[in-house]
N, C-alpha and C positions, 0 to 999 in steps of 0.2 A: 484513439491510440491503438498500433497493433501488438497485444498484449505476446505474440510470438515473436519478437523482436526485441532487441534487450534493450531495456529500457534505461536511460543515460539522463543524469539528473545537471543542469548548468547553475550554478549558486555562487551568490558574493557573502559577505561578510554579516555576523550578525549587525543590529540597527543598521540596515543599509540606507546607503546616502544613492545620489542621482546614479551616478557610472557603477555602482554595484548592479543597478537594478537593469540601467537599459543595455547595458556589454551585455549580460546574461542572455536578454532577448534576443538580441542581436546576435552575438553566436550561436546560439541554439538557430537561427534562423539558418544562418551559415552552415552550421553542420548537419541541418535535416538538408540540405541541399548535394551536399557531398560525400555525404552519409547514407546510402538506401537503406542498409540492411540495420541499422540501431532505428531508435527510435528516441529524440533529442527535446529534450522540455527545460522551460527556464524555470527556478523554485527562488525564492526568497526566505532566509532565516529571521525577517524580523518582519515589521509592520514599515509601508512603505510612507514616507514624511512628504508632508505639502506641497516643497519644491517638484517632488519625482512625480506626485498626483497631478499636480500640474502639469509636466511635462506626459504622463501616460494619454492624460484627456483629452491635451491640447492635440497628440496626433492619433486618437482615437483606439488605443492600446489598454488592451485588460493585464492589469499586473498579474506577476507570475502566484502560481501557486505556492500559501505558506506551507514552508518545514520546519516544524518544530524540531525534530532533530533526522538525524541520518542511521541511527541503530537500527540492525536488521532486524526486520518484523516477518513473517511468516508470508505475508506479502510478498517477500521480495526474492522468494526462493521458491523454486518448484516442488510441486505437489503433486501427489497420485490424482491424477483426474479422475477416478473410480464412478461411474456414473451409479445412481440411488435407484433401485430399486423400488417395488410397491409392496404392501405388505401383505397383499395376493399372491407373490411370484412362491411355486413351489422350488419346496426346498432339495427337490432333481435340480431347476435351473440356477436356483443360485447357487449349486454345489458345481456346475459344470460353469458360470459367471467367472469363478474362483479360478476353478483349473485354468481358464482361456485366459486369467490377466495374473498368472502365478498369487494370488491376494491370499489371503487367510480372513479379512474381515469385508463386510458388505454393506453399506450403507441402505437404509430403507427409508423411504421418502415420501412424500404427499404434497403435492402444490410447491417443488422445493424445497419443503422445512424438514428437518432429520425428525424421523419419528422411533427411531431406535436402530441398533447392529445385527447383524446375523455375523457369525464366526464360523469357523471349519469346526470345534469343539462342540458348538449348541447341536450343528447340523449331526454330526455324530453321535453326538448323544441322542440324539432325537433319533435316529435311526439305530441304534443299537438297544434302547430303555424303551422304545414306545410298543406295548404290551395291549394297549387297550382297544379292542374294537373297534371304537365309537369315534376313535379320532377324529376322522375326519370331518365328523357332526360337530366335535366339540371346538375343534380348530376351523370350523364354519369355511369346508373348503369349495371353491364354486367349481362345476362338472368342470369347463375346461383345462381346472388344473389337471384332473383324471385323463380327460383327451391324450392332454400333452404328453404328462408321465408317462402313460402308454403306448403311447406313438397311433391312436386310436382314430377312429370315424365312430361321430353320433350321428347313430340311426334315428332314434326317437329323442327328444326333446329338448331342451334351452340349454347351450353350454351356459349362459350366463349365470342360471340357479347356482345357489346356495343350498348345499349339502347339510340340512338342519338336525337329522336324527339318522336314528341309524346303527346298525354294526355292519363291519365287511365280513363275509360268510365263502366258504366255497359250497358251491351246490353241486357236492362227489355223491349222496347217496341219493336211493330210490326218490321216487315223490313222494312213498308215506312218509317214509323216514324227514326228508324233508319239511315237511306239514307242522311233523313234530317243533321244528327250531326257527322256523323264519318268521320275523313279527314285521309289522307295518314299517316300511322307508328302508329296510336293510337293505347293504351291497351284496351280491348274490355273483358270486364268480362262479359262471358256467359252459362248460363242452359245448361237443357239437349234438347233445341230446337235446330233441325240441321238449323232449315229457316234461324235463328239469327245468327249461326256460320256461315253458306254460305253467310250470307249479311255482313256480319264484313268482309271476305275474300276477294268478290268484292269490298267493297270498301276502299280496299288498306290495311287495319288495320297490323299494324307492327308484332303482335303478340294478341290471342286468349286465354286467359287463360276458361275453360272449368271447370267448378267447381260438385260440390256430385260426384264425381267420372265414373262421363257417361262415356259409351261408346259410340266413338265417328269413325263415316262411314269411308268409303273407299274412298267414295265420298268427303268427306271433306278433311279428310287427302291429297289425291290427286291433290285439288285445293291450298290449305294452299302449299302444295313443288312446285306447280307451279307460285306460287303468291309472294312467300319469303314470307310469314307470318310464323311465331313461331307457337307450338302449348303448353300449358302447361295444363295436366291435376293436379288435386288437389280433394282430398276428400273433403278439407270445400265447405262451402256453401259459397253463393255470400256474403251475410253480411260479415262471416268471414274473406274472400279472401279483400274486401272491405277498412277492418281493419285493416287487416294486410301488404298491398301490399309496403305503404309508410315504413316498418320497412327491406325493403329489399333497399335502398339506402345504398348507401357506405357512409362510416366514412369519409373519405377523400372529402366531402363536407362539413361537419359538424363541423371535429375537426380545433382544434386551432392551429396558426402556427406561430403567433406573440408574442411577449413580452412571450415567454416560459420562468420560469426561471428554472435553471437547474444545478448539481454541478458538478463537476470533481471528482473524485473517489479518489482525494491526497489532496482532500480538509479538511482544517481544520472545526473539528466538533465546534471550537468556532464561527469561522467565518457564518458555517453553521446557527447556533443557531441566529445569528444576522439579518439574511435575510429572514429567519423563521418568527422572532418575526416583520418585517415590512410587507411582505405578507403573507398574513392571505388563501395560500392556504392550501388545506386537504396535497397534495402529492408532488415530485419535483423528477422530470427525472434525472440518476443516467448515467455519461458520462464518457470513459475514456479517457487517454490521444489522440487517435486517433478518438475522438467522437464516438464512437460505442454505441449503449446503454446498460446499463448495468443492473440496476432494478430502483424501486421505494424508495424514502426515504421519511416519512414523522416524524412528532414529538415524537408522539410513539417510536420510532426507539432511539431516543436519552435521551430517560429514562432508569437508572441504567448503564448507558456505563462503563465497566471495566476497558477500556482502552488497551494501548498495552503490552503484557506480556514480560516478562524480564526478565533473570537471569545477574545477574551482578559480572564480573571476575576481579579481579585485582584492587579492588577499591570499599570504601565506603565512599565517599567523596561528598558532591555534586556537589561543585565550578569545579569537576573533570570526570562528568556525563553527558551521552549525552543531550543535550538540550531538553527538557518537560519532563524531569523524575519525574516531579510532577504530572502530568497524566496518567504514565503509572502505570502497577501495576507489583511490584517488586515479583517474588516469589522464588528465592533463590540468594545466596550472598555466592563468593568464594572467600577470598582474606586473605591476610596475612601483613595488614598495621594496623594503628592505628585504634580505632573505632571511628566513626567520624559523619557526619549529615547527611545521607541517612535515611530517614523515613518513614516505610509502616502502613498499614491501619489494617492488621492482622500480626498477626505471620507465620515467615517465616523459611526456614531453611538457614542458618546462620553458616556458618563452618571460623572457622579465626583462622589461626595457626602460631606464631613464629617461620616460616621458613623464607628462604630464598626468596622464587618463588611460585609464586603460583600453576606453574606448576607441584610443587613437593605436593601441595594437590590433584591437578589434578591426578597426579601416585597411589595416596595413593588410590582415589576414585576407578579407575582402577581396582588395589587388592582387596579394599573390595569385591566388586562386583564378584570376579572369573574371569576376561576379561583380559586379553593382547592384549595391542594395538599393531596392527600392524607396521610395519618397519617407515612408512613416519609417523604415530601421534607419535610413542618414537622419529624420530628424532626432530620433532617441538617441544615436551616437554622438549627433553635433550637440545638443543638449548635456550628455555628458562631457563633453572637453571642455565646453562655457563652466559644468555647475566646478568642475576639480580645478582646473586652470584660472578661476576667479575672474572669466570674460577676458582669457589670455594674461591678466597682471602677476600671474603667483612666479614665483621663483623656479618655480616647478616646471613652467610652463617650456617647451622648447618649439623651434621651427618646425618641427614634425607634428606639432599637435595644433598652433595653428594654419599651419596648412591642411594639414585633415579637415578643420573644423571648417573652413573656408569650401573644399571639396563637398561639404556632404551636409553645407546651408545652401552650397546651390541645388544641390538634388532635391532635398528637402523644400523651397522654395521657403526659406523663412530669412529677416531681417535679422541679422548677427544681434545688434545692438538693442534691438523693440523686443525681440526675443526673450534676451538675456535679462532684459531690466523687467518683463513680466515673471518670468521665471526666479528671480531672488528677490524679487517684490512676495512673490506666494509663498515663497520657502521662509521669512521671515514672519510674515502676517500672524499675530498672536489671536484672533478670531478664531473663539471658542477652545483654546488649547488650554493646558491645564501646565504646568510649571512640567510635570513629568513629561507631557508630549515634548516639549519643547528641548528638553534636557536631551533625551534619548533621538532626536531626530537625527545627528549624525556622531555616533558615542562608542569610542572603542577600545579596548584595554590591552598595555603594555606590559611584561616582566622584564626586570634586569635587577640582575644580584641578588634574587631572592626578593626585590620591591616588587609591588604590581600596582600602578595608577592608573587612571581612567582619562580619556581627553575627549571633549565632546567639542564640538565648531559652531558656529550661527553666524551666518555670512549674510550681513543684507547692503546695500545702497543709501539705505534712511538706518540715519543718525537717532533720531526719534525713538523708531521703534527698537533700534540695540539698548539703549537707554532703557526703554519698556521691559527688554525682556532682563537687563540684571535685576530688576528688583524684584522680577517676579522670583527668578533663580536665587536669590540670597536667601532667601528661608528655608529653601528646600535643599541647597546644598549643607546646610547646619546639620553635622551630626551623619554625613551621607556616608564616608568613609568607614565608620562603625558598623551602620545597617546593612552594608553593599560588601562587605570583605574586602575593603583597597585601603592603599597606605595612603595613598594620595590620588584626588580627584582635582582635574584644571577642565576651564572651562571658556574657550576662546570666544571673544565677542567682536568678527571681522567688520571691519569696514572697506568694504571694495571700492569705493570709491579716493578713501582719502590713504588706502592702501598700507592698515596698522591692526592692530587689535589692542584688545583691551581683554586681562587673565584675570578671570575669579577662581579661585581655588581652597581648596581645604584640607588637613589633613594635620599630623604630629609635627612630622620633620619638614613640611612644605615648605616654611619661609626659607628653612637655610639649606633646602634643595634648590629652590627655586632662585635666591639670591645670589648663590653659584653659577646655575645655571645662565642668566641673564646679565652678573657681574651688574645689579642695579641694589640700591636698598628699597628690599619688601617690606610690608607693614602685614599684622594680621588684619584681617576684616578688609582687606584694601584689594583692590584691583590696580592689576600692574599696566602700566600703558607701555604697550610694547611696539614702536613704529616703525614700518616697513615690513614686519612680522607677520604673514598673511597665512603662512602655510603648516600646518602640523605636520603633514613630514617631512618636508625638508628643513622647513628652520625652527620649530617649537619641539618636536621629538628628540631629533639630535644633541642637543643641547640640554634637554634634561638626564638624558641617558647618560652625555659625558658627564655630567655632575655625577650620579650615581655612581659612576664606574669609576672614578677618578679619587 
């Protein structure tokens, strides 16, 4: 994925069913097509059910990536790329690092991993307070930092040594006077007198930095590789060299390596925003899951956040939306249910047709466009018109969705009928499922007037196994409505063949919501046989809602 490209997430409904799953794909296919400049991926809000397994494997398709929710994460917004630093780099460079990317804070790094900050304040302080000789010994600075800082040529020996002991000295007087003060390994800042460089050399001096750019003998050079003494010439003048030499310490004396605070890259921007508002620093080290570093974030950063982008298939619901879709920012909307409480901030494009599948908009979008999906996107679409139109029987169903479906089994090369009956043979199969899987395979929640119920579906062919799965469901719906936060939970058990259902239910006011709703007499404990009744939303939704409302 090209991470310079905005990145556009396609998603159905939480516990998604066959056509949440394979529309997603499918128009993410579509719109990476049409699309150059985003970058289009299909996600899933819940764990994908038997039926849609079956239908991913059968044409050889990896289900979309799970989202747990849609809250903006630190991820999802740009960040200072501030590239890391080593904890060698003098503190000249990273003080001019700063100036070049306006920063105030520096990241200092090793193998990727944050190994502490430098700031505009440390580097200041360090060049205003640093008093002591021996810095550069003590700050273990290696000669090339010296090179650098002084814009220098080594005459004599290793820029890669490590500056162990030492004081930095100027060597302005005689050579007795001299003799007098210089001990083993000192920096010995000197002229264009060779007396003073030859007496810096006997007596021991670690390294000779030679400043106005002299030329400097044969004779000295020759003592200096005998002696191990450095040699560094430099254009500045002594004052200069003077000035400048404590700005060739390494960071990694200086920077910070305690109480850093610092985020995870999957961190939530509210959370963020909380840890902000109690430490009052400018910047905060930006970490992935494997600590690596990533860039800088500071408050700026978190002015006008968009949020994460979305198009939303199968569903305008919110009680049916992946978790912080109040955050994120919606910009189009494909689905074919009621219009319901999803709400954006601008206008959006908005397509909702009385079909059957949503999939069968998905086809529609297809043709406009001039594009034929290919063999495996018609079979995940055809697969979705069979699993929501109930093999074309549902009420639901119109000419427009089986003709799509008819369109895009012949692309796909598969058997309408052999298909269909593999496919809700698998989506029914209690093999290895636990009463929860089952429940939750196609499960999604309604508000009206203040009620909020639950309706889940199980569509199979075999009479047998619907049987199988209410006994399994009757203990585990006991008591659900309490645990789960709903007034009422229904639980349709389709018969696609003999074209009815069969309602388990639970709840307070159930029976004489539901005895309303259906105009039959309910029993508690009982399952309502409801005939012709195939579809939850056009004839099992309706119908409980006008009860409620009424």
């Amino acid at each position: 994925m090209n991470e310079d490209k905005r990145q556009i997430t396609i998603i159905g409904h939480k516990n998604p069913d066959t056509d949440s799953i394979c529309s997603a794909i499918a128009y993410a296919a579509l719109k990476s097509r049409l699309d150059k400049d985003s970058s289009y991926r299909a996600g899933r809000a819940g764990q994908v059910n038997p039926e849609t397994e079956y239908v991913l494997d059968y044409f050889g398709i990896k289900a979309p990536e799970y989202v747990a929710d849609v809250k903006t994460r630190i991820s999802d917004i740009a960040i200072r790329k501030a590239p890391g630093i080593g904890r060698t780099t003098s503190l000249k460079k990273a003080w001019e690092q700063m100036k070049g990317a306006s920063a105030v804070t520096l990241p200092v790094t090793a193998d990727g991993k944050l190994e502490g900050i430098i700031t505009i304040k440390d580097i200041v302080n360090a060049y205003m307070e640093i008093y002591d000789e021996g810095i550069l010994a003590l700050a273990e600075t290696p000669y090339s930092n010296l090179i650098e800082t002084l814009n220098g040529q080594l005459i004599i020996g290793d820029p890669d040594e490590i500056i162990s002991k030492g004081r930095i000295l100027v060597g302005a007087g005689n050579p007795e006077i001299m003799e007098e003060y210089i001990a083993p390994g000192d920096i010995i800042i000197v002229s264009n007198r060779s007396d003073a460089q030859l007496c810096a050399i006997e007596m021991g001096a670690g390294c000779i930095i030679v400043t106005n750019g002299t030329n400097i003998s044969k004779t000295t050079k020759a003592l200096a590789k005998a002696s191990g003494c450095s040699i560094i010439s430099t254009e500045y003048d002594s004052y200069s060299v003077a000035r400048l030499i404590n700005q060739s310490a390494p960071v990694g004396h200086f920077m910070k390596t305690d109480g850093i605070v610092s985020f995870r890259n999957d961190a939530y921007i509210d959370d963020v925003k909380k840890v902000m508002a109690e430490k009052r620093y400018r910047d905060f080290p930006v970490l992935d899951a494997d600590g690596k570093y990533c860039g800088m974030i500071s408050r700026r950063y978190l002015m006008d956040i968009q949020g994460r982008q979305l198009i939303l298939v199968d569903h305008n619901e919110k009680s049916q939306a992946v978790d912080g879709i109040d955050e994120a920012s919606i910009l189009e909307i494909i689905d074919h249910h009621r219009l319901a409480s999803i709400e954006t901030m601008s206008p959006i494009y908005f397509r909702n047709q009385p079909v059957g599948c949503t999939g069968t908009i998905v086809e529609q979008l297809y043709r406009e466009a001039g594009i034929t999906p290919d063999a495996k996107i018609s079979g995940l679409l055809c697969a979705a018109i069979l699993s929501d139109t109930l093999l074309f029987r549902s009420p639901t169903c119109t000419a427009a969705d089986k003709e799509a479906g008819e369109r895009l089994a012949a692309i796909a090369g598969i058997d309408i009928q052999k298909f269909a009956s593999e496919m809700f043979h698998a989506g029914s199969s209690l093999a290895g499922k636990s009463a929860e899987d089952i429940f939750y395979q196609d499960y999604k929640t309604f508000s009206v007037n203040g009620i909020k119920f639950g309706v889940g579906q199980i569509s199979s062919i075999d009479k047998t196994g619907l049987d199988e799965v209410r006994e399994l469901l009757k203990p585990y719906l006991d008591g659900f409505c309490e645990s789960h936060g709903v007034d009422m939970v229904c639980m349709m058990l389709t018969n696609i063949i003999e074209e009815g259902s069969d309602l388990m239910f639970e709840g307070k006011d159930a029976v004489t919501i539901l005895s309303k709703a259906f105009r039959t007499d309910v029993k508690e404990g009982e399952a309502i046989s409801l005939p012709g009744v195939v579809s939850r939303k056009k004839q099992l939704i309706p119908s409980i809602m006008a009860a409620l409302q009424s």
